[in-house]
N, C-alpha and C positions, 0 to 999 in steps of 0.2 A: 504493500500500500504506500509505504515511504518511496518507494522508488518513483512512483508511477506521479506522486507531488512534485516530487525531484524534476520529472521529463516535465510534468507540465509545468513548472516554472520556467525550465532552461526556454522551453517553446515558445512563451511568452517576452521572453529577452530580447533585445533588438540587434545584439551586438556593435562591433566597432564597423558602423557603414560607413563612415568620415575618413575611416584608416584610409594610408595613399602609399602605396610601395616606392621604394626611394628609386626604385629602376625606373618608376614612369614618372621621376621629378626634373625639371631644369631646373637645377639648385642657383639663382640669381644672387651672384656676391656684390655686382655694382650695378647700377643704375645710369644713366645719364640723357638729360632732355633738350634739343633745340627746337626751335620754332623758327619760321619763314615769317617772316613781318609781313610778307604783304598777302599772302593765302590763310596766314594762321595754321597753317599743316603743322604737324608736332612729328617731330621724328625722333625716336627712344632707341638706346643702345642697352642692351642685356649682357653684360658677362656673366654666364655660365659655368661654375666650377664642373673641369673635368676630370676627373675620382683619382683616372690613372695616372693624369698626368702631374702630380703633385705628391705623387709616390717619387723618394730620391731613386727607385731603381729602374726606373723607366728611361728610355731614350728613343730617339727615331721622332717619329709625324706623331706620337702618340706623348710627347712630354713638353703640349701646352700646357698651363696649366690651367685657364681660360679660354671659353669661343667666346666671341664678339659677333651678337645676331645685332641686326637693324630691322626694326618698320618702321613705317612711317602713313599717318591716317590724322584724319580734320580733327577728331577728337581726342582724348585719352581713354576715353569708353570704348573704343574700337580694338585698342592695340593689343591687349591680351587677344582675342577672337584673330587681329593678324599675327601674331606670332605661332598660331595651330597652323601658318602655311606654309613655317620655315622651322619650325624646330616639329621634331618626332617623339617629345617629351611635353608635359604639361608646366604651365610656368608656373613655379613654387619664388615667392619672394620676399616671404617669413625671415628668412635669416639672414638681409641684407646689408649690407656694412655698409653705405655712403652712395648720396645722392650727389651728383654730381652736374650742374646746370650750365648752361653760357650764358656770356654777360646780354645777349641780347632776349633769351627768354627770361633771365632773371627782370631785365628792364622792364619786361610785358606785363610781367606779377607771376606771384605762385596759385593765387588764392585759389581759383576756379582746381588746379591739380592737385592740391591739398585736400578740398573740400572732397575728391574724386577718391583719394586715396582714405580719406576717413571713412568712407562710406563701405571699405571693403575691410575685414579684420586680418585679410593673409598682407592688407597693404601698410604697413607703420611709418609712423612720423617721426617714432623715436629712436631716428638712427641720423649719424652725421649729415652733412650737405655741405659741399663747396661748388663758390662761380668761379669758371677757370675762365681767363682772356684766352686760351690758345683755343687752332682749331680740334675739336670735339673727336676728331678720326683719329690724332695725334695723342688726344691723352686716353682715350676707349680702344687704341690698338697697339699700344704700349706694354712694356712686359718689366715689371720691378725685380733687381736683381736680388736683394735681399730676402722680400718676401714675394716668393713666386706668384702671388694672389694680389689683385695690385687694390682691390677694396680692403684687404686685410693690411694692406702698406700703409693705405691712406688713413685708416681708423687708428693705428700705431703710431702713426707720426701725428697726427689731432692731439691722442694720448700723450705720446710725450711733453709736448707745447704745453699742454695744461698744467703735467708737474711742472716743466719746467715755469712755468709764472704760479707757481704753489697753488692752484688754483682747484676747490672741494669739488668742482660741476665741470659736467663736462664744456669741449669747447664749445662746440656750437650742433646742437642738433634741428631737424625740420622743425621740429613740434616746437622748437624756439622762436621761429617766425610767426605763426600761430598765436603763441601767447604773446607775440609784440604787437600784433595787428588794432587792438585798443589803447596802446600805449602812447606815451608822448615821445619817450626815449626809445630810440633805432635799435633795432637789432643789428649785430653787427655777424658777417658771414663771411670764414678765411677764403681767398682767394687763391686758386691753385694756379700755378706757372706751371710752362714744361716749356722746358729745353731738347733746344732743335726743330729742323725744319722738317722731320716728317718722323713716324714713329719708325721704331724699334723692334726688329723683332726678338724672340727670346733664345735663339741661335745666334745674332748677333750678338747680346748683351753676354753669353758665353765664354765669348770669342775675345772678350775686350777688358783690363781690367779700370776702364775709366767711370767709374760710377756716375758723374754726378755731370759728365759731357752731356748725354740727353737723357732727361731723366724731369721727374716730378718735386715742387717746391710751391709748399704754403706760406705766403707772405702777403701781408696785409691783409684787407677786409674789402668786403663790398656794405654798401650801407641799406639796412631795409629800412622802409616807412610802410604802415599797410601791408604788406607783404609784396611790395616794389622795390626792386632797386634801384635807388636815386643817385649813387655817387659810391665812392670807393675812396679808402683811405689806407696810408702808407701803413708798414710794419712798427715804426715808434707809435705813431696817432695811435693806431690799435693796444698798445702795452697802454700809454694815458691812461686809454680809456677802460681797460679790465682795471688801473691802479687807481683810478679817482671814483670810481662805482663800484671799491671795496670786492672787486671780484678776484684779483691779483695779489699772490701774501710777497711776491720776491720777485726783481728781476735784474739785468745788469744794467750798468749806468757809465757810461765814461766820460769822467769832466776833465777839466783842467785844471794844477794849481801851482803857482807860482812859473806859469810859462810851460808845462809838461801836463804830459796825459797821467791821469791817473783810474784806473777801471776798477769798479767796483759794485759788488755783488749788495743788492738790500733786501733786508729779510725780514722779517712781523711788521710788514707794514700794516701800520693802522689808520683807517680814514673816520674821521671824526667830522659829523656835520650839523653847524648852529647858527639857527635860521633868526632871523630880526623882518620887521621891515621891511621885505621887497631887499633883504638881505640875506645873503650864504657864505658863512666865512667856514673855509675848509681846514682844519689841522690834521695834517700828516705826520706820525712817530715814524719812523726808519731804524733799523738796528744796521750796519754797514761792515761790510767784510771787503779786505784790501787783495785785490788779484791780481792786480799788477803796479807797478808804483815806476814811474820813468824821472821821481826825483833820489840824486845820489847824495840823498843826506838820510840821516838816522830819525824814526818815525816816534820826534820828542812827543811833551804834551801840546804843546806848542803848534808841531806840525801836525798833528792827531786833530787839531780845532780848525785848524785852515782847512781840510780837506772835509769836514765836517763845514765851514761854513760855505766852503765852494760848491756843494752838493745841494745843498740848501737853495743858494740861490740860482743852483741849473734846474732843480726840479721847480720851483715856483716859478721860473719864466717860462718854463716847457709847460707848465700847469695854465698860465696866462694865456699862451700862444693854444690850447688846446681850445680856451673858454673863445677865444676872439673867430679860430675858424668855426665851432658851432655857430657861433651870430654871422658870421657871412655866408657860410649855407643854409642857415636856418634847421639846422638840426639841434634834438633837443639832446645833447651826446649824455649829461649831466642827468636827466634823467629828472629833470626841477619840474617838468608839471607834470607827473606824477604823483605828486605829495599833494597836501591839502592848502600847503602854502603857497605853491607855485603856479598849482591848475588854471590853464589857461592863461597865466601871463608870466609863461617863464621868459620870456626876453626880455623882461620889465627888472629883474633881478640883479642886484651888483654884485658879482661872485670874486669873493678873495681867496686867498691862502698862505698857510703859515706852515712852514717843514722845519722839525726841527728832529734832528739826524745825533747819531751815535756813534762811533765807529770804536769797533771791541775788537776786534777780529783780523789777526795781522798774517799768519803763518808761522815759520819756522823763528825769523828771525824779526827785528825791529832796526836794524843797521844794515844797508845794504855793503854787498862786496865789493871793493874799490882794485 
């Protein structure tokens, strides 16, 4: 009698109908989107990890270790339904590492793509995105030498950048444009470079031990408003801007002092901000570590203050110069109407700053070798 409860429950089970054999997946590790300005056509690149070719024992036509498919259709609703006419696998893109855009669809907006990809749960937002200036064949048919996976390169090298500026959050993921889209202050979205005039294949890269001749580089930002891009900004602007909006604990700095470069690492930084009146006076703590020192004298207490107050006043003019290009782009970089003090009339605001600096931290020695 137990058994026959037993069957008829198993009967009733619906089992794993969702299950998806990983033989009939196209495992999608990068993404990348352009657009035609004047058709609005969207054309998407798929790398596809390929199983074998990411095994070190593999060689021959079979140790890519990505394909690179293209469609191309009016919408983004289309392009899954075109890729059943060029891949022999179903497109899986659950486990995607980085979205990868040109500066002319970023200019167009995300919104309308975003809203496309929320609407499906295999499609996530919470995975990186960079606007690259180069053309789109060059950086989607490219082959990284260290990490044969070149969306696994890109999500490593984001990763390191973030330790390196000490930073709790990641760099910059889609789902961050998103939550900037009701904000006053920009998202900001690294910029990916590649070098050289055409890509690389992964037999070449092989063959050569030149790493970083043509190859991939995150530098700067592109700037979102709404989830448009309006403008783009250098690699320092970008540090500013993670260190004056408290997102950055550490970065390097090279000043001068007494006529010589002196570079220097700063660490707990802390941003402190006290609002007045249609007023913002910012204080920054610095802790300061000495990494290279190009004066051949002994680092007294004396000189320990100089280079402490030369730091000081290179970060509050780079702090000034940051507040001056927000007002002539009209970006809110600072993040001021956001708050309740600033809403709606942050250009109306006098924003100062006060750095006051430490330096503990020297090396082996305090007398250089003469």
């Amino acid at each position: 009698m137990k058994g026959l409860q037993v069957a008829a429950l198993l009967l009733m089970c619906t089992g794993c109908w969702d299950m998806r054999e990983i033989n009939h997946l196209a495992l999608v590790d990068m993404t990348a989107a352009d657009i035609d300005p004047k058709t609005k056509r969207i054309t998407a690149y798929y790398q596809v990890i390929n199983p074998t070719g990411i095994s070190p024992r593999q060689s021959g036509p079979s140790k890519a270790s990505v394909y690179t498919y293209v469609v191309s259709e009016q919408n983004p609703g289309l392009l899954t339904e075109k890729t059943g006419t060029i891949m022999s696998r179903m497109l899986f893109t659950a486990h995607m590492q980085c979205y990868v855009f040109t500066e002319r669809f970023a200019r167009e907006g995300l919104l309308e793509l975003i809203n496309y990809l929320e609407l499906n749960t295999d499609r996530r937002t919470n995975v990186y995105a960079v606007v690259t200036d180069a053309p789109i064949q060059n950086v989607m048919e490219n082959f990284t030498p260290l990490d044969r996976v070149p969306g696994r390169n890109l999500r490593l090298l984001m990763d390191w950048q973030a330790s390196t500026f000490g930073m709790s959050k990641k760099l910059t993921q889609l789902e961050d444009i998103v939550k900037g889209v009701p904000l006053s202050r920009p998202t900001i979205i690294p910029i990916l470079h590649y070098y050289g005039s055409s890509p690389v294949t992964e037999s070449d890269r092989a063959e050569t031990i030149k790493a970083t001749e043509t190859g991939f580089q995150i530098s700067g930002g592109a700037v979102f408003i709404r989830a448009k891009m309006v403008g783009e900004i250098d690699q320092h602007t970008k540090k500013m801007y993670y260190v004056l909006n408290g997102d950055a604990r550490r970065c390097l700095e090279s000043i001068k002092v007494n006529g010589v470069h002196v570079d220097l690492e700063t660490r707990n930084i802390q941003v402190k901000r006290n609002w007045g009146p249609s007023r913002l006076h910012i204080t920054i703590h610095v802790n300061l570590r000495v990494l290279y020192n190009q004066q051949m004298r002994p680092l007294t207490l004396q000189n320990t203050h100089e280079i402490e107050q030369a730091f000081n006043r290179t970060l509050k003019e780079q702090s000034d110069q940051f507040v001056r290009l927000a007002r002539e782009k009209d970006w809110d970089l600072l993040g001021i109407g956001d708050t309740k003090q600033g809403r709606g009339k942050w250009r109306d605001f006098d924003v100062s700053f006060e750095v006051i600096s430490k330096a503990s931290l020297f090396g082996n020695t305090r007398t250089p070798y003469q």
